[in-house]
Backbone as a ProteinNet text record, in pm:
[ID]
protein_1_A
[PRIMARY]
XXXXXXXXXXXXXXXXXXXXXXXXXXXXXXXXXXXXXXXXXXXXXXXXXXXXXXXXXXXXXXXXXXXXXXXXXXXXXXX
[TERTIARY]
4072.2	4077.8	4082.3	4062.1	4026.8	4121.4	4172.1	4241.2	4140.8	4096.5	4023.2	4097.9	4079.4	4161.3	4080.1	4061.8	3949.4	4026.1	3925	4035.7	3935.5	4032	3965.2	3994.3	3893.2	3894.9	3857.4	3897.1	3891.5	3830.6	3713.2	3667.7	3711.8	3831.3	3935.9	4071.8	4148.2	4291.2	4369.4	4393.9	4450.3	4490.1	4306	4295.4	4332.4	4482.1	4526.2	4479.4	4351.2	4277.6	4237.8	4173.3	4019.6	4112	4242.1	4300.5	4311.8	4395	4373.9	4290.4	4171.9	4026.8	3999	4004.3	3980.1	4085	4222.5	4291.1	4316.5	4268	4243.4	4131.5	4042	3956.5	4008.2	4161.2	4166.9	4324.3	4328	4431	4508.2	4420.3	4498.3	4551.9	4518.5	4541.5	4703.8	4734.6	4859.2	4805.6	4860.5	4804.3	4928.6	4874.9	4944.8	4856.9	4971.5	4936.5	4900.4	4797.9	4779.3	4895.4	4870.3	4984	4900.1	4955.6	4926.8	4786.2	4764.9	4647.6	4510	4540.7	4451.9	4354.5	4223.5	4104.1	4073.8	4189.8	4187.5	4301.6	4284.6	4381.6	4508.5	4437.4	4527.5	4421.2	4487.8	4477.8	4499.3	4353.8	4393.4	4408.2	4500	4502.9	4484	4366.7	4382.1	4352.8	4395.7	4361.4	4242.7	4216.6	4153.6	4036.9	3967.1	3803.6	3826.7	3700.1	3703.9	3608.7	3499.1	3440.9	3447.6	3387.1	3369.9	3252.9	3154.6	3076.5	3114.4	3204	3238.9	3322.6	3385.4	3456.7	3340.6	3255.1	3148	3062	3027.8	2989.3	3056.5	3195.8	3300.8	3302.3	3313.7	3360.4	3169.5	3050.2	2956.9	2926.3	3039.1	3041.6	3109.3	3282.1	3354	3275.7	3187	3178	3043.6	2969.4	2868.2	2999.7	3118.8	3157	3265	3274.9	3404.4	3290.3	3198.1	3105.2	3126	3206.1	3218.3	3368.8	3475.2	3620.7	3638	3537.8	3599.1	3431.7	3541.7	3438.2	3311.7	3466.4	3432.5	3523.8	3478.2	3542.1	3523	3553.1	3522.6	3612.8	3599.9	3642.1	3642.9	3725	3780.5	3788.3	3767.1	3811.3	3808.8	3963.3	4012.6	4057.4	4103.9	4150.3	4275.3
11029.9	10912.4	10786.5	10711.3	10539.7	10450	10382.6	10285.3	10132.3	10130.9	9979.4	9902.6	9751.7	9635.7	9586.7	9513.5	9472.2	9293.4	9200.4	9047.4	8990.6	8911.8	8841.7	8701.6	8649.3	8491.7	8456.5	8388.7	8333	8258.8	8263.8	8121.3	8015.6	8028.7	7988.1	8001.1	7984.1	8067.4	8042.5	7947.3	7969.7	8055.7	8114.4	8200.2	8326.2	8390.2	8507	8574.5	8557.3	8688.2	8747.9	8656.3	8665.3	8739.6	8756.1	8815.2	8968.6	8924.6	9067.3	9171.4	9108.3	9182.4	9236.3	9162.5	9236.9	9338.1	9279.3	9399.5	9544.8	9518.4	9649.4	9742.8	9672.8	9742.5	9821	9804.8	9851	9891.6	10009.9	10081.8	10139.9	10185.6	10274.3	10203.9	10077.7	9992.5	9923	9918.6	9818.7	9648.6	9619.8	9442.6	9376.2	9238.7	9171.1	9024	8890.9	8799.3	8752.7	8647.3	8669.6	8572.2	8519.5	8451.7	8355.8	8241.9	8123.3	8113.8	8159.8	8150.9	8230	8357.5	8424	8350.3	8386.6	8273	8311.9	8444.9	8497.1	8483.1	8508.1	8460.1	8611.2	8715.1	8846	8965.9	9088	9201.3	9290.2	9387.6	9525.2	9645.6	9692	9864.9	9942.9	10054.8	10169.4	10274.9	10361	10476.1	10593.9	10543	10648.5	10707.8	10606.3	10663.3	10765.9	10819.6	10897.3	10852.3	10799.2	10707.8	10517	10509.6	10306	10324.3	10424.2	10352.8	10389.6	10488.3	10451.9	10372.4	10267.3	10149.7	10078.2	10044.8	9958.9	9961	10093.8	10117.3	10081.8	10099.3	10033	9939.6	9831.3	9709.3	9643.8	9695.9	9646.2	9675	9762.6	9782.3	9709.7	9706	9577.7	9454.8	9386.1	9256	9229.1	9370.5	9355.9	9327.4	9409.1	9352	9212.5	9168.4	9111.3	8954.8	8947.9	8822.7	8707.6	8665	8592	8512.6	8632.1	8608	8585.4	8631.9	8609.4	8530.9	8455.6	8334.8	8483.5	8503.5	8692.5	8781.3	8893.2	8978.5	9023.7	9066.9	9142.6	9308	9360.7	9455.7	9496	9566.5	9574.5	9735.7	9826.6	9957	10011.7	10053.7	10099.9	10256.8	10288.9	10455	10466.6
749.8	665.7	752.4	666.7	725.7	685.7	760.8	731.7	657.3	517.2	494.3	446.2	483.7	460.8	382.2	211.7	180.3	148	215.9	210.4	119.9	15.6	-108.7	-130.3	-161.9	-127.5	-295.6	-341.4	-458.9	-541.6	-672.7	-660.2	-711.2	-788	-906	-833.4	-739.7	-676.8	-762.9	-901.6	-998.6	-1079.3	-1060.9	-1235.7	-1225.1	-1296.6	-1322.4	-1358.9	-1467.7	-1523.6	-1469.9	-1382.5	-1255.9	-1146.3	-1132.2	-1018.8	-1062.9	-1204.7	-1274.5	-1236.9	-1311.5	-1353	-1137	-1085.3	-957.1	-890.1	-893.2	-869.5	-929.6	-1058	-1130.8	-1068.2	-994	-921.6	-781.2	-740.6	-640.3	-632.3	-757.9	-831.9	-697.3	-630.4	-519	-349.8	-392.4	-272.3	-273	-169.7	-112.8	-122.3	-192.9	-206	-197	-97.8	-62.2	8.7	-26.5	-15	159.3	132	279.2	334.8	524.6	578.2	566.9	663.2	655	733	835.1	940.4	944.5	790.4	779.7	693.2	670.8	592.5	490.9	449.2	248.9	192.6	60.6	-64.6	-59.6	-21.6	-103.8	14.7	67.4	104.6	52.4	33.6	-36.7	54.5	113.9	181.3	152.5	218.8	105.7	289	237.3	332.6	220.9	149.3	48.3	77.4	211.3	229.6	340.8	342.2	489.3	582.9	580	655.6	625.7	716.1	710.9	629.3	631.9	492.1	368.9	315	185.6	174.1	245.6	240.6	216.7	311.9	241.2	109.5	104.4	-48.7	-142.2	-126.8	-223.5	-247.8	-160.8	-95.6	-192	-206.6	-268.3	-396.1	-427	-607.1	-637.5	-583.8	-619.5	-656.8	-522.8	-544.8	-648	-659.4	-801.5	-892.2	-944.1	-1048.9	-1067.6	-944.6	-944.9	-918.2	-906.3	-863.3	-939.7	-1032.2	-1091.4	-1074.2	-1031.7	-988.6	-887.7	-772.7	-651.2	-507.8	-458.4	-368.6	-257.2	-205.2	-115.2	-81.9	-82.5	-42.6	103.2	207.4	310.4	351	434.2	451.8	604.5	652.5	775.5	770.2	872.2	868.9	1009.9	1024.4	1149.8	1136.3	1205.2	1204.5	1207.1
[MASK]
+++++++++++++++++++++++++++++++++++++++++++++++++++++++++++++++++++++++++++++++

């Protein structure tokens, strides 16, 4: 398994729904706000994949559905 970090940038950082509607997408993740120096809104953890490309495959279904809530997403995957 993989350690993926997926970082979400906002296009609204207000809008609760819009946070909603995306974190529901990432049921099995550790989420948490970012610090001060990092360049996203919120971090999702998941150890759930077993390679870096089904993090990416993921990471491009998310942002097909989330394209309206969020500025970007990216993704990070270490071991």
């Amino acid at each position: 398994m993989v350690v993926a970090i997926f970082e979400i940038s906002w296009k609204r950082p207000d809008d609760e729904e819009a946070r909603k509607r995306t974190f529901a997408l990432f049921p099995d993740c550790k989420i948490r706000e970012a610090k001060r120096h990092e360049p996203f809104e919120h971090a999702c953890e998941t150890r759930m994949h077993k390679t870096s490309k089904e993090a990416v495959d993921r990471l491009r279904d998310v942002l097909e559905k989330a394209k309206d809530d969020v500025a970007t997403i990216t993704v990070s995957v270490g071991r």
